[in-house]
N, C-alpha and C positions, 0 to 999 in steps of 0.2 A: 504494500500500500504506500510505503514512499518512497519510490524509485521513482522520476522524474526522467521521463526520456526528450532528449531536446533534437527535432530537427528541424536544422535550417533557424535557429530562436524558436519554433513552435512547440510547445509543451503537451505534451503528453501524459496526465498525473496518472492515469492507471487502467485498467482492461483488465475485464474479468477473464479471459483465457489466459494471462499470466498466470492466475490463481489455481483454474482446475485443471491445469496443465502442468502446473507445480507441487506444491506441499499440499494439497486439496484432500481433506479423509474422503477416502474412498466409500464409509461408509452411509457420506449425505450424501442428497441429490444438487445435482450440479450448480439448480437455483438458488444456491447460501450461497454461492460467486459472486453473484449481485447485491447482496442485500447490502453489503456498507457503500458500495457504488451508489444503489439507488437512495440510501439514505441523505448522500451529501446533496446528490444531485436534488433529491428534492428539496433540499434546505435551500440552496440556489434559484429556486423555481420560486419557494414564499419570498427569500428578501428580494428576487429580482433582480437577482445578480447575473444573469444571462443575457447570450449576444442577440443580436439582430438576426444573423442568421439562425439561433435556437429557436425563435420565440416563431419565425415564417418558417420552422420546417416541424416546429414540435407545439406548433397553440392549441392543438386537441389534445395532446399529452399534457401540457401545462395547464390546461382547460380541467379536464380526465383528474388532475393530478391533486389540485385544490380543492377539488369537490369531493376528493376521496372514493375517486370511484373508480382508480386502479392505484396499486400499489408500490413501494421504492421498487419493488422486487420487479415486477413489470415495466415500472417505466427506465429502469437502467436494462432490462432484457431488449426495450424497443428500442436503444439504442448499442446493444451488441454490449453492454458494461462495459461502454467507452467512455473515459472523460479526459477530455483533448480540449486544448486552449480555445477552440473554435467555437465550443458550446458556450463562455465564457464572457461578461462585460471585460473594459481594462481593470477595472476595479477587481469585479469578479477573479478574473486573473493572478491579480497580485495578490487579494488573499489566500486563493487556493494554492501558489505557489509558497507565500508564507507557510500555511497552515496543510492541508493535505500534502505536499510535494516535501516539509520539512518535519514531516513525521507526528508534528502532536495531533493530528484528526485521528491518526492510529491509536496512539497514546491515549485521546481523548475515548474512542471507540470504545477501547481493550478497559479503560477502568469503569465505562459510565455502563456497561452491559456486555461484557464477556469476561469480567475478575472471576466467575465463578462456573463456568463454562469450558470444556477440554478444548474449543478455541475460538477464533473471531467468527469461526463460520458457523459458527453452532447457534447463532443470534436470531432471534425469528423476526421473522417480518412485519409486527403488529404495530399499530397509528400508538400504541403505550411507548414501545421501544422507540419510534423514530421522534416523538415527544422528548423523549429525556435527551435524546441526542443531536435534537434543535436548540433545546434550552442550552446546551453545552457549546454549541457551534454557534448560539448568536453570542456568547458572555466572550465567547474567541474572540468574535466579529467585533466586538464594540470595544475589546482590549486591545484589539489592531488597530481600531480606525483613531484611539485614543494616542496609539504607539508613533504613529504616521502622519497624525496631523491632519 
């Protein structure tokens, strides 16, 4: 989850077929791949920290996604569990590069809802969990934006 692939300056913070093509237990099903993808991703969709081109290729998704009527789990699957600079405001950007691409959204993840779990992927995918771990990624968000001016 903080591996940051850069090409050309474009970022890449992470892709769920790193995951189940990697350290992934064999004994879930492949959709806990997604589920911290789509968690951040959907935290991005509430502050509106997303680009132009997300908002003109994914407004049924981001539509779908506030109304709760699909899940982090489904909406990082409709986009392959890609999160690439492109989905991204500048803003958006810089803190996901701060914060997901610099390790503490894992950090953050691993204590707010997998401390007691054999590991991140074992996390389910309920509006209870992506709550505590909104609450966690805006208190980031407003200690960044305090940080940066």
């Amino acid at each position: 989850m903080t591996n940051v692939v850069s090409a050309r300056g474009k970022s890449i913070y992470d892709n769920a077929k790193n995951h189940f093509l990697g350290n992934f237990p064999g004994d879930l099903p492949i959709e806990q791949a997604y589920v911290h993808i789509g968690m951040y991703l959907g935290w991005i969709i509430e502050e509106e920290l997303y680009s132009e081109y997300f908002e003109d290729e994914a407004d049924t998704q981001i539509f779908r996604f506030k109304k709760r009527d699909i899940s982090c789990t489904i909406l990082s699957e409709i986009w392959d569990g890609y999160l690439g600079h492109e989905l991204f405001s500048e803003e958006g950007n810089l803190f996901t590069f701060y914060y997901y691409g610099g390790g503490l959204y894992r950090k953050d993840y691993e204590e707010v809802l997998s401390s007691s779990l054999p590991s991140l992927y074992h996390v389910q995918d309920t509006w209870d969990n992506y709550k505590k771990m909104a609450s966690c990624m805006s208190i980031r968000y407003r200690d960044w934006k305090k940080l940066v001016g």
